[in-house]
TIKESE-785422 format. One line per field, with one value per residue (C-alpha): z, x negated, y negated. Coordinates in Angstrom, 2 decimals. Layout:
<nodes>
Z (Z, ...)
X (X, ...)
Y (Y, ...)
</nodes>
This chain:
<nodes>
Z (0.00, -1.13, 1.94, 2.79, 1.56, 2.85, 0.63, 1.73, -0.66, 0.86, 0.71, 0.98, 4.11, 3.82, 6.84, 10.50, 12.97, 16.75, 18.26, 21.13, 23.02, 21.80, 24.46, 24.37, 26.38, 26.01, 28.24, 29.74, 30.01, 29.40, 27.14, 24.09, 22.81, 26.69, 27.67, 30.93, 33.21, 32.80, 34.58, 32.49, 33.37, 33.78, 34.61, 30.76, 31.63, 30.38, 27.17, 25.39, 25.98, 24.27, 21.59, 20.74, 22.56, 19.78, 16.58, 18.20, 19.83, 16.55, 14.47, 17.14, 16.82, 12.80, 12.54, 15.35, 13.22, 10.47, 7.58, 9.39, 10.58, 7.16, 8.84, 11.93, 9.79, 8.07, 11.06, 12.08, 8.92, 8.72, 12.15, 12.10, 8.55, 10.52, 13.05, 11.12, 8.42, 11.65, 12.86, 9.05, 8.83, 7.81, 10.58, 12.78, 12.46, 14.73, 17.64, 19.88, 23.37, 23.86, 21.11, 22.45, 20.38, 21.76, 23.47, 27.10, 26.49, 24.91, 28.21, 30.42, 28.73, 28.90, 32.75, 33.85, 30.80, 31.08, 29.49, 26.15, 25.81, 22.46, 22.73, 19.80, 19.13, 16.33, 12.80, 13.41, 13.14, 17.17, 18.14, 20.91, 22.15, 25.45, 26.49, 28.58, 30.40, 31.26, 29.41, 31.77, 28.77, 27.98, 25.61, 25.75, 26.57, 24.66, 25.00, 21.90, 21.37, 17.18, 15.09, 14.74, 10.93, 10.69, 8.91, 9.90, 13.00, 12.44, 15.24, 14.99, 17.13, 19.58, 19.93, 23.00, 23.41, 26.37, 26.56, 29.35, 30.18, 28.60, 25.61, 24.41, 20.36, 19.04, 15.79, 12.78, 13.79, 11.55, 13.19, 10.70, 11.15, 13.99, 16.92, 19.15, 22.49, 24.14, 23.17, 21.66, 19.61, 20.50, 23.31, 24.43, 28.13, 30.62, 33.50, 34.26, 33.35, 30.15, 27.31, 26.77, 24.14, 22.61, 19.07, 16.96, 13.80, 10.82, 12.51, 9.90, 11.05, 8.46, 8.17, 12.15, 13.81, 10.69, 12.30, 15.95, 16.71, 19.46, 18.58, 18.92, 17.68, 16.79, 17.68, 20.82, 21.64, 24.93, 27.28, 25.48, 22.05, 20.89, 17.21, 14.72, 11.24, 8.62, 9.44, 7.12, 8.32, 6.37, 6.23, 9.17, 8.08, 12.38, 14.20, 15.70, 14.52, 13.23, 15.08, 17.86, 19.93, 23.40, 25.36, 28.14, 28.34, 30.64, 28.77, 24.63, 23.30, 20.70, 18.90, 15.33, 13.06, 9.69, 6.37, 6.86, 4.45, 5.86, 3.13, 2.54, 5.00, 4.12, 5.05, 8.24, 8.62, 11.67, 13.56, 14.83, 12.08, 10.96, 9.99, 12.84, 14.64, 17.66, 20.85, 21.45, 21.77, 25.35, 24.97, 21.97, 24.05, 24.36, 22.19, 20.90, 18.83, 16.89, 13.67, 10.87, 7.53, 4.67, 5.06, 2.13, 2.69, 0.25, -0.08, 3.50, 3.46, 6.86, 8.34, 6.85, 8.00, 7.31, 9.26, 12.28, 14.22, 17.55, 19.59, 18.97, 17.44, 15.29, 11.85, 8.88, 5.88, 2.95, 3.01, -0.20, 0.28, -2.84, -3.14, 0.14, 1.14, 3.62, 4.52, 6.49, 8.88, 11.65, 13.80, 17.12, 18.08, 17.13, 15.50, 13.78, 10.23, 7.05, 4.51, 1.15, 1.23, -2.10, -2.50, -5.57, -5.61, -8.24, -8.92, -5.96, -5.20, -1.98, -1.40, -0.25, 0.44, 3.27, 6.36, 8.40, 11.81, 14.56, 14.59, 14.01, 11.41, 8.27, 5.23, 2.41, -0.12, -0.72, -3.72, -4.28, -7.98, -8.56, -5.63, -6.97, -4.22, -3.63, 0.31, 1.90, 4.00, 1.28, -0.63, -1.92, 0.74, 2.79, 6.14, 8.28, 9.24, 13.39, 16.60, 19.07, 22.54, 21.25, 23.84, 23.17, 19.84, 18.10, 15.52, 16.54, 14.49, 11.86, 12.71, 11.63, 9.13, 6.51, 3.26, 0.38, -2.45, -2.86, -6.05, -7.10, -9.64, -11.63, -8.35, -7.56, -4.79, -5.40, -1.96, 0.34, 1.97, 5.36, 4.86, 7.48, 8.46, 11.76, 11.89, 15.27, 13.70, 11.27, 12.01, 8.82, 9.16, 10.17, 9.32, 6.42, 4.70, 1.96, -1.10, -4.63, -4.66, -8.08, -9.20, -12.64, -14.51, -11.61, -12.08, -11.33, -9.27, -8.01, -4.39, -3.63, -1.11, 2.18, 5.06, 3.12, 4.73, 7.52, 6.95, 5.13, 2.81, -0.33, -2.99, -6.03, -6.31, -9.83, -10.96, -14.45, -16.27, -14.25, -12.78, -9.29, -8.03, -4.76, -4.02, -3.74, -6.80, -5.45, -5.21, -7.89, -11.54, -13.82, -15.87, -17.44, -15.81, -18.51, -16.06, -17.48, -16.32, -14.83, -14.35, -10.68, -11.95, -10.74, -12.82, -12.73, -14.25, -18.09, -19.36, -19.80, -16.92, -15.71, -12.56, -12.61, -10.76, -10.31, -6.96, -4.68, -1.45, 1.91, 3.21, 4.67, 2.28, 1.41, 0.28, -2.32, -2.29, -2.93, 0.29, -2.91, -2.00, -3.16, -4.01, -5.94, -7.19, -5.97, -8.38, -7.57, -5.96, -4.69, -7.05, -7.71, -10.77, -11.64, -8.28, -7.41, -5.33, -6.18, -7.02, -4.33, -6.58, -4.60, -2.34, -3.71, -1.93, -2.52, -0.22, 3.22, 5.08, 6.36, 5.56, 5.36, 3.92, 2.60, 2.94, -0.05, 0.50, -1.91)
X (0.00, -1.44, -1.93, 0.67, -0.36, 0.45, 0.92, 1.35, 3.79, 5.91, 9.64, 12.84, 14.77, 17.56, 18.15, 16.98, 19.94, 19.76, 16.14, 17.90, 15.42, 14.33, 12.63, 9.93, 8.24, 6.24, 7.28, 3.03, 2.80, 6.31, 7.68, 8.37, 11.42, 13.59, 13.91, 12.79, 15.84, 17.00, 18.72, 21.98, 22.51, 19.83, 21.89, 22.61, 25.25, 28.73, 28.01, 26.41, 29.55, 31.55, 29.58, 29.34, 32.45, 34.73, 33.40, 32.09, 35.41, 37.01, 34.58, 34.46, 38.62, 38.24, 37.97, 40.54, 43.84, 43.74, 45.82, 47.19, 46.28, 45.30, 45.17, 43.72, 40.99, 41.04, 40.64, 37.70, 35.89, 36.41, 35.29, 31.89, 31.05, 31.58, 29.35, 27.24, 27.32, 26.75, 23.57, 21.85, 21.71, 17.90, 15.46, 14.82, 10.78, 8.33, 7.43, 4.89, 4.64, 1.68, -0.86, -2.51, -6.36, -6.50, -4.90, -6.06, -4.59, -1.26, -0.78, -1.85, 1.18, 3.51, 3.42, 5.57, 7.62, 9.65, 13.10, 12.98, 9.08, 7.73, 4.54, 2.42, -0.54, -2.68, -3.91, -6.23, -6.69, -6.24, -7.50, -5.97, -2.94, -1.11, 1.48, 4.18, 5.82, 9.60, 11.06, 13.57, 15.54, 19.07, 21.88, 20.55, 17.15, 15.51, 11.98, 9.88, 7.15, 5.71, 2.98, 1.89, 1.97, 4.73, 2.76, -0.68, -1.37, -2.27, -2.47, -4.66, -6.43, -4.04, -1.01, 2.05, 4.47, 7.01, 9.47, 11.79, 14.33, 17.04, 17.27, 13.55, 12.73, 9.87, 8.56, 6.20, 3.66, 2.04, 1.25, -0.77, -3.09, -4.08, -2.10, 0.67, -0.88, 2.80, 5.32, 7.04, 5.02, 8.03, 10.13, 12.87, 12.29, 9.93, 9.46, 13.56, 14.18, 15.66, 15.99, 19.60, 20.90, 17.04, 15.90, 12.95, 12.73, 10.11, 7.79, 5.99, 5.29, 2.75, 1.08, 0.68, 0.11, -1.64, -3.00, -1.65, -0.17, 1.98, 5.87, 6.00, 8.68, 8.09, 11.41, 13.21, 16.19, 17.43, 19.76, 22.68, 23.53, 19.59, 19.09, 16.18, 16.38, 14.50, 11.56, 9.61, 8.47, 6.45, 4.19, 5.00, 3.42, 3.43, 6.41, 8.77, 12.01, 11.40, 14.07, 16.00, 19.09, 18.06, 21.76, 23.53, 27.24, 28.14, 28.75, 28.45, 25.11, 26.58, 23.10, 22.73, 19.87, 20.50, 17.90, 14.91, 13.53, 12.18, 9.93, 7.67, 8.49, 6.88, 8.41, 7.48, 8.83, 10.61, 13.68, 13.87, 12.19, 15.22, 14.76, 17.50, 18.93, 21.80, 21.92, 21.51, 23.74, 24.04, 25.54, 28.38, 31.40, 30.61, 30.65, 27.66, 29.46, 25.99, 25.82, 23.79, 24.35, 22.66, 18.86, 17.70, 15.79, 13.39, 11.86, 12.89, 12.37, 10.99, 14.05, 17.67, 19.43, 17.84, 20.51, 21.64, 24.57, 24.66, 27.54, 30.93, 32.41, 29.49, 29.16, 27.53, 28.28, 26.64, 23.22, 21.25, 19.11, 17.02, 14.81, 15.62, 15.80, 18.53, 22.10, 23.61, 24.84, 28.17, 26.31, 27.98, 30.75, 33.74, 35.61, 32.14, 33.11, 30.81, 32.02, 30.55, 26.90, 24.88, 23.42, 20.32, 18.76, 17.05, 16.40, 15.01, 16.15, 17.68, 18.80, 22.09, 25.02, 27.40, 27.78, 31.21, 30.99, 33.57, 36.94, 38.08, 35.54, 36.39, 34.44, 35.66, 34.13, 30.61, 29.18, 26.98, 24.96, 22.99, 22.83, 20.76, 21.26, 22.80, 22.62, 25.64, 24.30, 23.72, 26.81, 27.54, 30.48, 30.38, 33.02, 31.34, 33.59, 33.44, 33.15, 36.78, 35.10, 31.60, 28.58, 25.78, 24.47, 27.11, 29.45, 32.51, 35.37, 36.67, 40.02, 42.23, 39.48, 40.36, 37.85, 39.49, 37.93, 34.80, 32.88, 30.81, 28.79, 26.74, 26.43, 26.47, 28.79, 30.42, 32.63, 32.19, 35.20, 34.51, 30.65, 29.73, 26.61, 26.42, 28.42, 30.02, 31.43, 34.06, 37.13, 38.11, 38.46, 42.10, 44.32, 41.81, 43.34, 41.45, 42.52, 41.61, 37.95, 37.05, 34.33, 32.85, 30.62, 30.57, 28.23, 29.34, 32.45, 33.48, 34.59, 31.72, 33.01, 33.76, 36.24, 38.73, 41.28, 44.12, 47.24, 45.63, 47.08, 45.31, 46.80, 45.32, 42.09, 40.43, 37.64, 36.42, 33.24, 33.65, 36.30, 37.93, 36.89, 39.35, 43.04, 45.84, 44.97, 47.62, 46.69, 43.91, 44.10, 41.65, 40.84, 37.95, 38.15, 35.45, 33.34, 30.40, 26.64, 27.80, 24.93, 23.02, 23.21, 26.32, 28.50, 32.11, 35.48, 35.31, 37.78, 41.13, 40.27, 43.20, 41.28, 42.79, 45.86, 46.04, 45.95, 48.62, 49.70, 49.23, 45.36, 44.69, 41.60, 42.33, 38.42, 36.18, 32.29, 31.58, 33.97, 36.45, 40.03, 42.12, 45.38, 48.23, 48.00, 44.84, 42.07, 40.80, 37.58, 34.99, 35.49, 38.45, 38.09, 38.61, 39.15, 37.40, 34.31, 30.75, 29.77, 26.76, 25.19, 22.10, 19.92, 16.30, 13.30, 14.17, 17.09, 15.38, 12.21, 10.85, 11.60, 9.29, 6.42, 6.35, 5.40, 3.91, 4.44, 4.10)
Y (0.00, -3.40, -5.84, -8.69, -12.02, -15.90, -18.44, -22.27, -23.72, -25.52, -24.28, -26.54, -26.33, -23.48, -22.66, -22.80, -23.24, -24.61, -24.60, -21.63, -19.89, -16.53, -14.82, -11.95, -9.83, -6.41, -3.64, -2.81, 1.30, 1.89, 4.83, 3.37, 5.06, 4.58, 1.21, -0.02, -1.48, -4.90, -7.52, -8.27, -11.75, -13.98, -17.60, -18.59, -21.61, -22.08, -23.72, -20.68, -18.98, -21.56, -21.40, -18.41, -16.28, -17.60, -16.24, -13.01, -11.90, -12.67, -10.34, -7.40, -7.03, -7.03, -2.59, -2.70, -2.67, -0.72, -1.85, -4.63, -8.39, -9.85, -13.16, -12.36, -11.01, -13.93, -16.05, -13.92, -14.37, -17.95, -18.49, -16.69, -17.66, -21.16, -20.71, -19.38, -22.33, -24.66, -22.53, -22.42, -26.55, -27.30, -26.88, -30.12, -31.80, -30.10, -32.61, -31.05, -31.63, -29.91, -28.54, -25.73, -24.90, -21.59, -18.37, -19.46, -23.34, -21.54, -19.27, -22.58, -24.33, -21.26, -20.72, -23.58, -24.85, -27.85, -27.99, -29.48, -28.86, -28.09, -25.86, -25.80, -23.67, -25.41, -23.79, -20.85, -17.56, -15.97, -12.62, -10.36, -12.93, -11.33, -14.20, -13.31, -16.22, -17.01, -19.97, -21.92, -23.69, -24.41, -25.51, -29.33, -28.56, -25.23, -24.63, -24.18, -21.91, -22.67, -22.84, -26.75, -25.79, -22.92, -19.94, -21.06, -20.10, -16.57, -13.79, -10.84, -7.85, -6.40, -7.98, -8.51, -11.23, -10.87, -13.39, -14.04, -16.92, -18.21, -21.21, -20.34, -20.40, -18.42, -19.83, -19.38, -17.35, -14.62, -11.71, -10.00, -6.26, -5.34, -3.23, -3.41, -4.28, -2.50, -0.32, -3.85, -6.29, -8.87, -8.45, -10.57, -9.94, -10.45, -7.69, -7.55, -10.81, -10.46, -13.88, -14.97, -17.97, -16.79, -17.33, -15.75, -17.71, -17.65, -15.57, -12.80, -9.50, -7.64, -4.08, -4.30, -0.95, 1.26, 4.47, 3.92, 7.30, 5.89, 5.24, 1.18, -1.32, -4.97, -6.53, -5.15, -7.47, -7.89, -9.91, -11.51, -14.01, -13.37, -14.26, -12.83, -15.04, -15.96, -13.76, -10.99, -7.98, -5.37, -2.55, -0.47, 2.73, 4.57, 5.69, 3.68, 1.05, -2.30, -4.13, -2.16, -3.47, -2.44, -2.68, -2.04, -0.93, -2.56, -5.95, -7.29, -8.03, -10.50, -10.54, -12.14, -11.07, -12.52, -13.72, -11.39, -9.82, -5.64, -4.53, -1.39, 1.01, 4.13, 7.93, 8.93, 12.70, 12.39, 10.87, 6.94, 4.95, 2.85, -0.85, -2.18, 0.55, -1.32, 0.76, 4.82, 7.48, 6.87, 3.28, 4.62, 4.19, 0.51, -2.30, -4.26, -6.86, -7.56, -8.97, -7.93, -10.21, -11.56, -9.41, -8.19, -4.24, -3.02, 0.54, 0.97, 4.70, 5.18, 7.49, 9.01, 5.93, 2.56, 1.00, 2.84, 1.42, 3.64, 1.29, -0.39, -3.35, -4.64, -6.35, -5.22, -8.05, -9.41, -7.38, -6.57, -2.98, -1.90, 1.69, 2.87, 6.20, 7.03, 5.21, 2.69, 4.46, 3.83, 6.82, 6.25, 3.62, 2.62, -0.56, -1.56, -3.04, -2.74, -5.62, -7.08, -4.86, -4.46, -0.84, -0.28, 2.87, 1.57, 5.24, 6.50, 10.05, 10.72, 6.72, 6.85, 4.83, 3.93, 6.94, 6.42, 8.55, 8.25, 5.76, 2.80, 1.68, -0.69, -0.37, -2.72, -4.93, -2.53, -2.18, 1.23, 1.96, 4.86, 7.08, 10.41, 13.19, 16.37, 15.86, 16.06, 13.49, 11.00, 10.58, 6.74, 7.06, 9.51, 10.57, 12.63, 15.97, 15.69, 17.52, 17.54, 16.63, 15.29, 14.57, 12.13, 11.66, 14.51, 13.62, 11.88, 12.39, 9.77, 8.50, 5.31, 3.91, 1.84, 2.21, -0.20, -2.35, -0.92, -0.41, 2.85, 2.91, 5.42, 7.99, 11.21, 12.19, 9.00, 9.96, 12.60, 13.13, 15.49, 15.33, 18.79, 17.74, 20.06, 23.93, 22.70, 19.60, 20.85, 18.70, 16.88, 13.17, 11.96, 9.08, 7.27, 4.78, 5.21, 2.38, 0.66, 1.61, 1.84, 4.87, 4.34, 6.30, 8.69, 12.16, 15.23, 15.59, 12.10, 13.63, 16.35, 19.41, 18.71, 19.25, 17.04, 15.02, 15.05, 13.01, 10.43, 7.08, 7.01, 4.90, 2.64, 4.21, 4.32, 6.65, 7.77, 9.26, 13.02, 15.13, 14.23, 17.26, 16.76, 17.70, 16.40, 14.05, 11.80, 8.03, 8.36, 7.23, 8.25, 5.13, 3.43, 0.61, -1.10, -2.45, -4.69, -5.78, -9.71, -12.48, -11.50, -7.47, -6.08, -4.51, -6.23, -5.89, -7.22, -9.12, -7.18, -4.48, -2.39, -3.27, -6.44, -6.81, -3.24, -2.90, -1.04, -1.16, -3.68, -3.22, -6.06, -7.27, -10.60, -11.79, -9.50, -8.95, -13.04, -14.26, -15.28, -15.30, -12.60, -13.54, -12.98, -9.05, -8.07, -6.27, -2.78, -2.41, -4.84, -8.16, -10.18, -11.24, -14.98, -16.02, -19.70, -19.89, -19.12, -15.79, -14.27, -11.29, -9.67, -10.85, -11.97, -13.15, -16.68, -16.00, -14.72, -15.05, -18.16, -21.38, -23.47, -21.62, -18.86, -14.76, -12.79, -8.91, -6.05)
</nodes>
């Protein structure tokens, strides 16, 4: 693999959000894949919860009611895209309060942070940095922990930053070769004081950790409202996840990691290498309510499931994944909604789709090209056959899921409807609404073998270029629904579809892939054709990573 490179062109503000603390903190000795304890609350005030409560109750409820609540949904999507709106506005000037010149100055400024400080640490290149401190921000006042220059201070050697506190922003710093000092590179915690209302922001992570035989992660997110953006992280060739949601159930994480840009993740040969994985087995019976939008994943083929959602109520929107091996995968949890994805295979064998495990889950909106696999695990969209009474980490059954308006393309296995996966976990999903996804050019048998489905709604679904392979053949038409290659690569309706206003039934879907507004009689699968707005297409390099300079990675 060819070595990550920095360029220092400048790059136009795009987005940046509030300067909130993002705190981290490496766990010294600990086992890397259990998380040490942590204290839940750590004194965030009142106005973090108004700020963010709103939005983030609204999204959790959206895979609650299947079928119904259009405009609740609605009002969800509205709200977070909002917030989220609000939290992109271009980054403010960097002021520094302090310039630190070296490691020792940088840790003399960290230990006793005052509110609204702005700690800088000047261009350089800094061997060996261990800071762990506790930044004692909030909503007025956040602490600040940058580059001077964002992208030129440059950290090398053995690596740990523990951060602890609450309002604290970690930004630009390059973290480039070199070794995790802990089992975290980043950690948003310090001892059991965990970093609440935290950001990281345009901080690259590159080829850190080659040869270490230990299992390490770079991002481990704790405490509550944390948000990773506009970061890059590539070249993690050992064991361990890039980014993992480290939770509690007993309360909501409400994280938000959105615009990075995970590149060149190798295969490992082994279990727990996703790109983000939220929560464990142990936590599924709780809800996360983290949001995952608008990252862009390339030849992420470090584990089966490059995203691995292991609790409840989280979102999944707008993400772009190219040449990755694996799925995005609803593993454990319920109510979790996947909404508007982009899937290229690009042609890489085994790259997968969209897994659904366990109930309550709402996957609309997804478009999936390409998928090359006979694995039963690896369909385009696949629902997994479950267990009755499942323990830890087994198969939950899928019940009252709503999968509508997506768009398959070129695949085999375009759905897999009962996906066995395990001999003990047999029960066929129950009471999938499963309506107007559109298969074209499907391979093989558009619905592969499986447990099938118990007492389901299927209505206005389309397929064409193989046979359905899947009975009762009620509520699909076999149509060509002359689907053409669009501007941004996707392959849309043409002019004069039957797609187009062809769509049966009341699932409550009332945007397509772009956020467009679906009205009147809706088209079948992921695009509504004609409807005003601007069209999104996938994600590019232009659209995540840091802001103001920017990354170069193979």
């Amino acid at each position: 693999m060819l070595p990550s490179k920095l360029s220092w062109r400048r790059r136009s503000p795009r987005g940046g959000g509030l300067a909130v603390a993002l705190l981290v903190t490496v766990c010294c000795g600990e086992d890397a894949s259990a998380p040490p304890p942590v204290d839940a609350g750590s004194g965030v005030d009142a106005a973090l919860d108004a700020a963010a409560d709103a939005p983030r109750d609204a999204a959790s409820d959206v895979g609650a009611d299947v079928g119904t609540g259009a405009d609740a949904a609605d009002a969800v999507a509205d709200a977070a895209d909002a917030a989220a709106d609000a939290a992109d506005a271009a980054p403010p000037p960097i002021a520094c309060t302090v310039v630190a010149s070296s490691l020792a100055d940088l840790s003399r400024a960290l230990a006793a942070p005052a509110p609204g400080s702005t700690v800088c640490l000047a261009d350089g290149t800094y061997a060996d940095a261990n800071l762990v401190f506790t930044a004692p921000g909030t909503a007025a006042q956040p602490i600040v922990i940058t580059a001077q220059n964002p992208g030129r201070a440059i950290l090398t050697g053995q690596t740990q930053i523990s951060m602890g506190g609450a309002f604290a922003t970690l930004q630009g710093f390059v973290i480039q070769g070199g070794q995790s000092l802990g089992g975290s590179l980043i950690e948003l915690k310090n001892g059991r004081t965990s970093c609440d209302g935290c950001r990281v922001t345009e901080v690259a992570i590159l080829d850190v950790d080659a040869g270490n035989p230990n299992d390490t992660k770079w991002v481990s997110l704790y405490g509550q409202r944390n948000r990773v953006d506009h970061c890059a992280f590539s070249g993690k060739t050992s064991q361990g996840t890039v980014l993992v949601v480290w939770r509690s159930s007993a309360r909501t994480d409400d994280h938000r990691i959105d615009h990075n840009l995970f590149a060149n993740r190798p295969a490992i040969g082994s279990n727990g290498n996703e790109a983000i994985r939220v929560g464990t087995g142990a936590e599924a019976s709780s809800d996360s309510r983290t949001i995952i939008e608008e990252n862009l994943f390339e030849a992420m083929n470090g584990d089966a499931e490059f995203i691995s959602i292991k609790s409840g109520a989280n979102t999944v929107r707008h993400n772009t994944i190219r040449r990755s091996k694996g799925t995005l995968t609803l593993r454990n949890g319920a109510g979790s909604t996947v909404d508007a994805n982009i899937i290229l295979t690009e042609g890489v064998a085994d790259a997968g789709g969209i897994r659904v495990i366990g109930p309550r889950h709402r996957v609309t909106n997804n478009y999936v090209e390409g998928v090359r696999s006979t694995s039963s695990a690896r369909g385009a969209l696949s629902l997994v056959a479950g267990k009755l009474d499942p323990g830890p980490g087994e198969y939950a059954p899928v019940r009252d899921a709503l999968v509508a308006f997506n768009t398959i393309v070129d695949c085999e296995q375009s759905l897999i409807l009962g996906a066995v996966l395990d001999p003990q976990s047999t029960l066929a999903p129950e009471n999938v609404t499963l309506a107007n996804n559109l298969v074209s050019a499907a391979r093989g048998s558009v619905a592969a073998p499986g447990a099938g489905l118990t007492t389901p709604s299927v209505f206005g679904n389309f397929y064409f270029g193989a046979p359905l392979g899947f009975s009762p053949a009620a509520g699909f038409t076999e149509i060509d629904a002359r689907l053409t290659r669009a501007p941004g690569g996707l392959m849309r309706p043409s002019a004069g579809s039957p797609a187009v206003d062809a769509a049966s039934g009341a699932a409550a879907v009332t945007a397509d892939i772009d956020g467009q507004a679906r009205s009147g009689a809706f088209d079948v699968g992921c695009d509504e054709v004609g409807a005003p707005g601007p069209v999104r297409g996938p994600l590019g390099r232009a659209d995540v990573g840091p802001t103001r300079w920017r990354v170069t990675v193979p």
